[in-house]
VMD Tcl script that draws the C-alpha trace (Angstrom):
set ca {
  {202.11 96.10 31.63}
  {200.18 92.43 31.85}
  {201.62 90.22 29.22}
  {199.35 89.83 26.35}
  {199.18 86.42 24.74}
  {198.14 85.57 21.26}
  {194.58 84.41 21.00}
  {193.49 81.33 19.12}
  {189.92 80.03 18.47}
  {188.41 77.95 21.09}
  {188.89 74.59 19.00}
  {192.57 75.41 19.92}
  {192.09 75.22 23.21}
  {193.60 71.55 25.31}
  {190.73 71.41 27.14}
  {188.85 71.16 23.76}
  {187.49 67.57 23.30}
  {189.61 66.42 26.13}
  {187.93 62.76 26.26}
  {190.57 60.99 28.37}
  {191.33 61.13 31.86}
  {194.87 60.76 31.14}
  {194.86 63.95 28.76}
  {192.95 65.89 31.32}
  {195.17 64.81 34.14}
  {198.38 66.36 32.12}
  {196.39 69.29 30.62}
  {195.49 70.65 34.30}
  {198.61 68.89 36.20}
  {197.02 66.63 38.65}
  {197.43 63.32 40.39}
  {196.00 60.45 40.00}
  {194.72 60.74 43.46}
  {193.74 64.16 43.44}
  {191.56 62.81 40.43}
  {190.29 60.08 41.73}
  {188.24 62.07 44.64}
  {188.55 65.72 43.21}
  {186.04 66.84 46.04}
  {188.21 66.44 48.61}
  {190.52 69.30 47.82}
  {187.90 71.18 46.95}
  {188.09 73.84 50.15}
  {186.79 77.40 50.64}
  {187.27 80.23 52.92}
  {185.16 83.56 53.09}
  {185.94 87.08 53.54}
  {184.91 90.60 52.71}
  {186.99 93.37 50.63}
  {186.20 96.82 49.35}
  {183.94 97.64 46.64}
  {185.05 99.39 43.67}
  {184.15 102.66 44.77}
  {186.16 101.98 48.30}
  {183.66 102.26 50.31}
  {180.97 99.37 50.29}
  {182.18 95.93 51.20}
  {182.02 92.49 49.07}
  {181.85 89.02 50.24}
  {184.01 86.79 48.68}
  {183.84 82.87 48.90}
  {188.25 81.96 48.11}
  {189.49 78.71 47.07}
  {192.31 77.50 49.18}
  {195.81 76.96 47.90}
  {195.45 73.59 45.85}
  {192.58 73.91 44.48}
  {192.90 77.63 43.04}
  {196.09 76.44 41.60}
  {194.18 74.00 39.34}
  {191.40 76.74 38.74}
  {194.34 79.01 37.71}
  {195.82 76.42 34.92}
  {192.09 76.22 33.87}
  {192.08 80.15 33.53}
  {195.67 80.48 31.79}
  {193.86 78.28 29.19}
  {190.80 79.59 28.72}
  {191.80 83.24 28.75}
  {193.64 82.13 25.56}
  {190.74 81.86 23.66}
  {189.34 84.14 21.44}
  {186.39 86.05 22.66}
  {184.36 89.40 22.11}
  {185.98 92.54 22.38}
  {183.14 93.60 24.66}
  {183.73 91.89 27.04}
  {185.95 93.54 29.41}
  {185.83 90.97 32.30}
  {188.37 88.09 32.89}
  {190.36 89.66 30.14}
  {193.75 89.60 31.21}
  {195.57 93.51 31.58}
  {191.80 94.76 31.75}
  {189.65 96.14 34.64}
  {186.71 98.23 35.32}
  {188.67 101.26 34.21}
  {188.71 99.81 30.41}
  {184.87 99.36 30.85}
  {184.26 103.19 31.60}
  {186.55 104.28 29.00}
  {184.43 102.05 26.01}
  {182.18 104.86 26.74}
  {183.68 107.49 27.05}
  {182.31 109.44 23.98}
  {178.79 108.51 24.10}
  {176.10 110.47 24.68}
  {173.09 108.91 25.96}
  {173.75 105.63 28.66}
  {171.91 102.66 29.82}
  {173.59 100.84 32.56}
  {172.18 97.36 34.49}
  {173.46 95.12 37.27}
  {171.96 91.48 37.01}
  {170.88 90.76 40.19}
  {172.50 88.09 42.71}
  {174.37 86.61 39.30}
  {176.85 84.99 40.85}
  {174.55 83.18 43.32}
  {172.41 82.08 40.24}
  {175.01 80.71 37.88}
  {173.91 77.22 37.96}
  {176.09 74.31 37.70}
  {174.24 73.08 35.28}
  {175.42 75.79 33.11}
  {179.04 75.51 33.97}
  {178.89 71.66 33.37}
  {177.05 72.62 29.50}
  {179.53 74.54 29.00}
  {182.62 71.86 29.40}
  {180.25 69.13 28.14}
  {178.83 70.85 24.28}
  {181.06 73.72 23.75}
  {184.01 72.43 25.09}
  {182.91 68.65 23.78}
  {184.21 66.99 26.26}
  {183.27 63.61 27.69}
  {180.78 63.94 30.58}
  {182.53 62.52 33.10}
  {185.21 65.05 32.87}
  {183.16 67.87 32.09}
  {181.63 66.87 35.56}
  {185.23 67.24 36.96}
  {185.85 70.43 35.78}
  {182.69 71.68 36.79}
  {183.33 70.67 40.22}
  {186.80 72.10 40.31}
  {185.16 75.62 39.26}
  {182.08 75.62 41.09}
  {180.91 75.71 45.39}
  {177.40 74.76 46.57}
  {175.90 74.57 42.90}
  {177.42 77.72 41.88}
  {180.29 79.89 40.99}
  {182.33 81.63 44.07}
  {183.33 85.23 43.91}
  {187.07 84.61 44.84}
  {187.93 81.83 42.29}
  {190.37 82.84 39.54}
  {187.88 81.46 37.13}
  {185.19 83.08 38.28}
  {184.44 86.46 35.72}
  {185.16 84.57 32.88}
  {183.32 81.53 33.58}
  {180.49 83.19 34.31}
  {180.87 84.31 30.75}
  {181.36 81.37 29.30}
  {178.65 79.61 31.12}
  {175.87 82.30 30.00}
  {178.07 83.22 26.75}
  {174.24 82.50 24.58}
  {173.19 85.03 27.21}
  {175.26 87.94 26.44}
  {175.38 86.90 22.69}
  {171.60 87.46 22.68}
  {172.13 90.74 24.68}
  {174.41 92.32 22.24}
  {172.15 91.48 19.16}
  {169.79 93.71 21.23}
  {172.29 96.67 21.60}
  {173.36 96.10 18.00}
  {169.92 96.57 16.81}
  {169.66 99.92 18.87}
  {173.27 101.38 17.93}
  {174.80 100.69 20.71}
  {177.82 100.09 22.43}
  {178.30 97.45 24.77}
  {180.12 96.06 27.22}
  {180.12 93.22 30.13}
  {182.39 93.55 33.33}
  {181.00 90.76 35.50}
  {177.33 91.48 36.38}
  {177.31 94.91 35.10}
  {176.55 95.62 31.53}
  {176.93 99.12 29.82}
  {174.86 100.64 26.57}
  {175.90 103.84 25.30}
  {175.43 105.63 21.88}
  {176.22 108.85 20.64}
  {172.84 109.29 19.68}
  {169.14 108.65 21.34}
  {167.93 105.48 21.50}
  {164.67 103.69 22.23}
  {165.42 102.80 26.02}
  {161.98 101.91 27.19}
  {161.76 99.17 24.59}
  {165.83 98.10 24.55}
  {165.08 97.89 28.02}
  {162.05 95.25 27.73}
  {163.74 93.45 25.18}
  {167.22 92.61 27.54}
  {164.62 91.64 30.61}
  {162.89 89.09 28.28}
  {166.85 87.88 27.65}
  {167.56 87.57 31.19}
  {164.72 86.21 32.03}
  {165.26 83.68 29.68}
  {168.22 81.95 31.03}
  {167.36 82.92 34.76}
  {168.07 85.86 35.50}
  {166.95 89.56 35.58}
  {167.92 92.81 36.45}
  {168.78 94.62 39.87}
  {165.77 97.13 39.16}
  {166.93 99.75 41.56}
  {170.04 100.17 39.46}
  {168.71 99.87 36.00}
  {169.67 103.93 35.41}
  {169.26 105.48 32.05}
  {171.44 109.04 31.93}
  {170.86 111.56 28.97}
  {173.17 114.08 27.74}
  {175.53 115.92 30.16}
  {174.98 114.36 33.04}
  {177.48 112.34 35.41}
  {177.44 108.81 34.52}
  {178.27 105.95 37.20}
  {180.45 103.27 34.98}
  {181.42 100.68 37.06}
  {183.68 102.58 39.24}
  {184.34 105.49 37.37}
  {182.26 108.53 36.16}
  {182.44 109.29 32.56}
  {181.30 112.90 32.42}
  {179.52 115.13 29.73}
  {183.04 116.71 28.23}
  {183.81 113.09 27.67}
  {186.47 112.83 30.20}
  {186.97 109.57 32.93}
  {186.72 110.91 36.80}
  {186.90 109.34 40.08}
  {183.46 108.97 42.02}
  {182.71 111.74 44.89}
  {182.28 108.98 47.07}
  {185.90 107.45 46.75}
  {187.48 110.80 47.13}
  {185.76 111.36 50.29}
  {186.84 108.06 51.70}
  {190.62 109.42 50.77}
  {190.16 112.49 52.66}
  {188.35 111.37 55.46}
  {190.83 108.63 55.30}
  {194.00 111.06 55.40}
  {192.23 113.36 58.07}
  {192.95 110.25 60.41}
  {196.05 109.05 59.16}
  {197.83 112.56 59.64}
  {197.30 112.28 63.29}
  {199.78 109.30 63.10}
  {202.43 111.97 62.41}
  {205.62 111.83 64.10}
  {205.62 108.56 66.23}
  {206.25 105.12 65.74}
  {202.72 103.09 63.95}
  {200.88 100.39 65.09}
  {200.22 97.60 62.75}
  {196.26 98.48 62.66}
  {197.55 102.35 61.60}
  {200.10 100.83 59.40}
  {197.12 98.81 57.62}
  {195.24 101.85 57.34}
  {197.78 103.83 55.64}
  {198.24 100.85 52.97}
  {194.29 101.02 52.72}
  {194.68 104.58 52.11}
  {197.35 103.76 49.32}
  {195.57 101.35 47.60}
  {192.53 103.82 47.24}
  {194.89 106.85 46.20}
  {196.38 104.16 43.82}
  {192.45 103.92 42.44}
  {192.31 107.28 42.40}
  {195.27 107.78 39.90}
  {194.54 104.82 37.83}
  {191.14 106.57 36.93}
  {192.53 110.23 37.01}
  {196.44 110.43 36.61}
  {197.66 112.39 38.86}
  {195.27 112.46 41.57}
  {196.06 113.54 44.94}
  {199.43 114.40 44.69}
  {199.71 115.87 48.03}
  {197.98 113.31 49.62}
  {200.33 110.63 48.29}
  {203.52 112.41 48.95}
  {202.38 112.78 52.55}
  {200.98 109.09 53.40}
  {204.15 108.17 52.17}
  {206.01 110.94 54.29}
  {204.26 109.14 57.60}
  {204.58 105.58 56.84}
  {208.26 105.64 56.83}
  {208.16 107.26 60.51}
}
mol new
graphics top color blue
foreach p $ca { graphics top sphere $p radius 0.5 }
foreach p [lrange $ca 0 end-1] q [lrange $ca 1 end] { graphics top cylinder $p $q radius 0.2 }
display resetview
């Protein structure tokens, strides 16, 4: 279990009206070097991992070592402050799972993806957010900003990432829950994908309309082709999981079929000695059985007794 830390209100916070380079310097553990020319440790490196459901992939833009260590004391701070509890991103001991199971006795469901947010977090954003809710002086809000941010926006693979992206938009989403609140709704926010459920029918059309003009407002708007609304009884998608009409969390069809399709393959490596490409595929395999049993406890049993029966051959 992830250790939980007490929260205190943002004003508690070190970075909070940090106006001196020397404060900031001790507050994030730097040198005077490093921030004298902050830019030059500021290195990426890209890759691509699976998507939630295990079978699309993601890019992701990584910091390298010294710079995600700074972005990590930045995070241990900030994810000390005091924030909605619907929210579900950057939340530390919270993942995708918790946003499915917000849901889980609703009715009637109204999900939306904001399209390319990452890519359109603007800097300038990040930098307001250091500079008038943070209150600190502009030259070290800049600094921040530029320890946090890549090419005028915010990576995928930067510790900081989900809950900067909050932070940066937090009018955003504060606007977008007035909206749900005035339709009885709950709602959540994992990242780019935001949830509205309610045990009863609501006005979707207009709820909708309203969240669009919201959007919109700061730059943004919705990936249309997966703005789904889902009445009663039906499977509903929830980031990852499917919350389904007897109220109960399941795994997606599409992530079991990548674990048996997976398995047919691997139990062909039975009985000799594995290659490291057959020994990665088993751990693949593991981590998506793993998925599997976070979502559903218990979850192919079988399947995990044998993958682990073959990777110790």
């Amino acid at each position: 279990m992830a250790k939980q830390y007490k929260k205190y209100d943002i004003t508690q916070c070190a970075l909070y009206k940090c106006n001196s380079p020397r404060n900031l310097k001790r507050v994030l553990k730097i040198t005077d070097e490093e921030y004298k020319d902050i830019v030059k440790i500021v290195k990426y490196h890209a890759f691509q991992i699976d998507k939630k459901d295990g079978v699309e992939k993601r890019n992701i833009t990584a910091p390298d070592r010294r710079i995600k260590e700074i972005q990590t004391r930045i995070l241990q701070l900030l994810q000390k402050v005091e924030r909605p509890e619907w929210l579900i991103s950057g939340e530390k001991g919270k993942c995708y799972i918790d946003n499915g199971k917000k849901h889980i006795h609703s009715n009637y469901f109204l999900t939306m993806v904001i399209k390319k947010f990452y890519d359109n977090c603007g800097r300038e954003y990040v930098f307001c957010f250091f500079r008038d809710r943070m209150l600190m002086a502009g030259d070290l809000a800049g600094l921040c900003t530029d320890i946090v941010t890549y090419e005028g926006g915010i990576p995928t693979g930067c510790p900081t990432s989900q809950l900067l992206a909050f932070y940066a938009y937090e009018n955003m989403f504060n606007e977008i829950y007035e909206v749900a609140y005035k339709y009885g709704c709950i709602y959540t926010v994992y990242v780019d994908d935001m949830t509205f459920s309610s045990k009863d029918t609501f006005d979707v059309k207009k709820m909708k309309s309203e969240i669009d003009q919201k959007l919109r407002k700061y730059g943004h708007k919705p990936k249309y082709k997966k703005v789904k609304y889902y009445s009663h009884g039906q499977y509903v998608p929830i980031t990852g999981t499917i919350v389904t009409g007897n109220h109960e969390l399941k795994v997606p069809n599409r992530l079991q079929k990548r674990v048996y399709d997976d398995f047919q393959e691997i139990k062909s490596f039975e009985g000799r000695k594995l290659t490291s490409e057959e020994q990665i595929k088993i751990n693949s395999l593991k981590g998506r059985v793993q998925a599997s049993e976070n979502i559903e406890p218990g979850k192919f049993p079988e399947i995990r007794r044998l993958t682990n029966v073959i990777a110790k051959e």
